[in-house]
N, C-alpha and C positions, 0 to 999 in steps of 0.2 A: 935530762930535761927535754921536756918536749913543747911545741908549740900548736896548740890547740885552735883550728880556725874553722873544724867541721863539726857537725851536731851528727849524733847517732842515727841512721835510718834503719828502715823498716828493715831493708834486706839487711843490716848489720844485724840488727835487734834480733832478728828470727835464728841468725847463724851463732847468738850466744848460747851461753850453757851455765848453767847454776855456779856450778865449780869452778869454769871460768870468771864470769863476773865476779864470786867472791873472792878469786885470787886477786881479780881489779881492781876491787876496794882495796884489800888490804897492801896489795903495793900501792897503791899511792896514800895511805896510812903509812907506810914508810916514806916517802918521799916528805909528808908531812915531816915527820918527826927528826929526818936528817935536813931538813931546810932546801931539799931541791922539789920544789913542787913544780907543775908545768906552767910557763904563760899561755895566755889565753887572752883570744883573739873576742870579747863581748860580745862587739857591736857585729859581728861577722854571724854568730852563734843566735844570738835574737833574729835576726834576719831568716835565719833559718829555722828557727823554727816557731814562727809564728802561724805558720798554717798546720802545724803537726808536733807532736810530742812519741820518741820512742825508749822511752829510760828504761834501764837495764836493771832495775831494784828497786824497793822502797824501804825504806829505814822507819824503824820507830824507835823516837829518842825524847829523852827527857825534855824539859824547854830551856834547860842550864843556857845561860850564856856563853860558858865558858868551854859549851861544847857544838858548835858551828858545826853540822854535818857534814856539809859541803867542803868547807876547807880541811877537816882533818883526813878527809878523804881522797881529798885531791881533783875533786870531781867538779863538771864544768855545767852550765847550762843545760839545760836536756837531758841532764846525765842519768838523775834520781829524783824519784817522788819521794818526801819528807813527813812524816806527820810526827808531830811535838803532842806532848803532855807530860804534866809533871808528875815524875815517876813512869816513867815510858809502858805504861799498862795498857793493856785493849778495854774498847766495849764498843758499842753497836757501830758507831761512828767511821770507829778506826778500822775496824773490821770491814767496814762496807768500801771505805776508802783501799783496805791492799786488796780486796776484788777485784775493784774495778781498776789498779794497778797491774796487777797478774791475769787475771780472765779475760777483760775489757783492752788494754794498754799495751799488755806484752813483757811487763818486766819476768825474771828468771829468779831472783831473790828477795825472798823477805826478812829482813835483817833486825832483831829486837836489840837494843844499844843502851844498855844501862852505863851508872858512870862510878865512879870512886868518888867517897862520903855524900852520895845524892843530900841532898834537902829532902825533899818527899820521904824519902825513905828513914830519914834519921828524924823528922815529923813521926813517921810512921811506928816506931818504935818505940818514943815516945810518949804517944798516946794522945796527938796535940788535938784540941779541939777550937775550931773557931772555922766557924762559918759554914761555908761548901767546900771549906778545906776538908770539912771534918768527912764529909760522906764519898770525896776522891781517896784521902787516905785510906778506907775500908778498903780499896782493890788494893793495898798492900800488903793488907795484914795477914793475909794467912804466909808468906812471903818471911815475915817477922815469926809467926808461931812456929814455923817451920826450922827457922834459925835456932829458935829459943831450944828446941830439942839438941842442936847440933854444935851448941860454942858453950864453953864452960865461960861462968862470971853472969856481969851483970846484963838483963838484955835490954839497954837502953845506947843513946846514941852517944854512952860515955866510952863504952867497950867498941872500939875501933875493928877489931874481928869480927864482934857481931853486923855491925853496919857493912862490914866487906861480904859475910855470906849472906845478909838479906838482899843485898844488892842482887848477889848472884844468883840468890832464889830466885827474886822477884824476875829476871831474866827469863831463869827456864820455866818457871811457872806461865809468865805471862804466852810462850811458845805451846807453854800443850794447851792450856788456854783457844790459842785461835785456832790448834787445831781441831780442838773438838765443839767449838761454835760455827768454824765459816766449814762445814762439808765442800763449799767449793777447793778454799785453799787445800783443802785435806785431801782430797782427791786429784786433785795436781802435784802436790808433793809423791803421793803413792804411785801416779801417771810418770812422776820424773821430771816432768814440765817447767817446775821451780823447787827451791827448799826453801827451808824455814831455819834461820841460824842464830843462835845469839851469841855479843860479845858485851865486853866492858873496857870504857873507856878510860885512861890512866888522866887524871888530870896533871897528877905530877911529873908525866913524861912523853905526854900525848899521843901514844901506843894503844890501840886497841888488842885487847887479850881475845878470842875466840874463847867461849866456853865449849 
């Protein structure tokens, strides 16, 4: 355990590395999970970086409550850019947002973070319609049709495996996905610059899996 009272700089930020950072997350993904997270110094952390931001990643995650970025990650102030949606999917928005997190900002990973029995995606599967819910769940479904070739039974969000590999679809779909809309991200990935990685988060043991 450590104690946290400096924010990332620019000279830090520049001297990370894709592989590195993702190993950063995911150990303090364990530090979550065994109850030694680090303290952290707030008010010290705000102070600093109120004239400047150098986050080392940006995450895209479902909006669960029950999946708090930042904590299960272990990460502080400064650390990561966030974007939520329900069903952690891209489109113009979000896309535009890990640009200007990677090309504009400096971060090294783009991290897609789906969860165990999403809502959206157990919507998704079962065909829910109501509202602008109805035309969000569309960027799931090919996610579902995809499963539907791949799990024997029923493909509703009664069969617990189908919901586990749409999950997972929906993941690396939603990864080739940005690569072949943001040509920026794509050609930073191909450059080295950054990667593109996705995991899933265990609700029942708050473990993230890398796919």
């Amino acid at each position: 355990m450590a104690f946290i009272k400096t924010a990332i700089t620019k000279e830090a930020q520049d001297n990370l590395t894709p592989k590195g950072v993702l190993n950063d997350l995911l150990e303090g993904n364990e530090r979550f999970v065994n109850n030694t997270t680090n303290q952290v110094d707030n008010s010290a952390l705000i102070g600093q970086t109120t004239t400047g931001q150098y986050p080392k990643a940006v995450i895209l995650s479902c909006i669960d409550s029950r999946v708090p970025v930042e904590t299960v990650f272990d990460q502080a102030i400064g650390d990561i850019f966030v974007a939520r949606v329900a069903g952690n999917f891209e489109n113009i928005d979000i896309l535009g947002s890990m640009e200007y997190s990677c090309k504009v900002a400096g971060s090294k990973l783009v991290l897609v973070l789906g969860h165990e029995s999403c809502g959206a995606v157990k919507a998704a599967c079962d065909g829910v319609e109501l509202g602008n819910i109805t035309e969000m769940l569309e960027k799931i479904i090919p996610a579902v049709k995809k499963s539907s070739e791949e799990v024997e039974g029923v493909a509703d969000s009664s069969n617990k495996d189908f919901v586990a590999k749409t999950v997972e679809n929906n993941v690396v779909m939603t990864i080739e996905r940005i690569r072949e809309k943001s040509p920026i991200l794509n050609e930073m990935e191909q450059n080295g610059e950054i990667e593109i990685v996705g995991g899933v988060y265990s609700l029942a043991t708050g473990k993230v899996n890398m796919i």
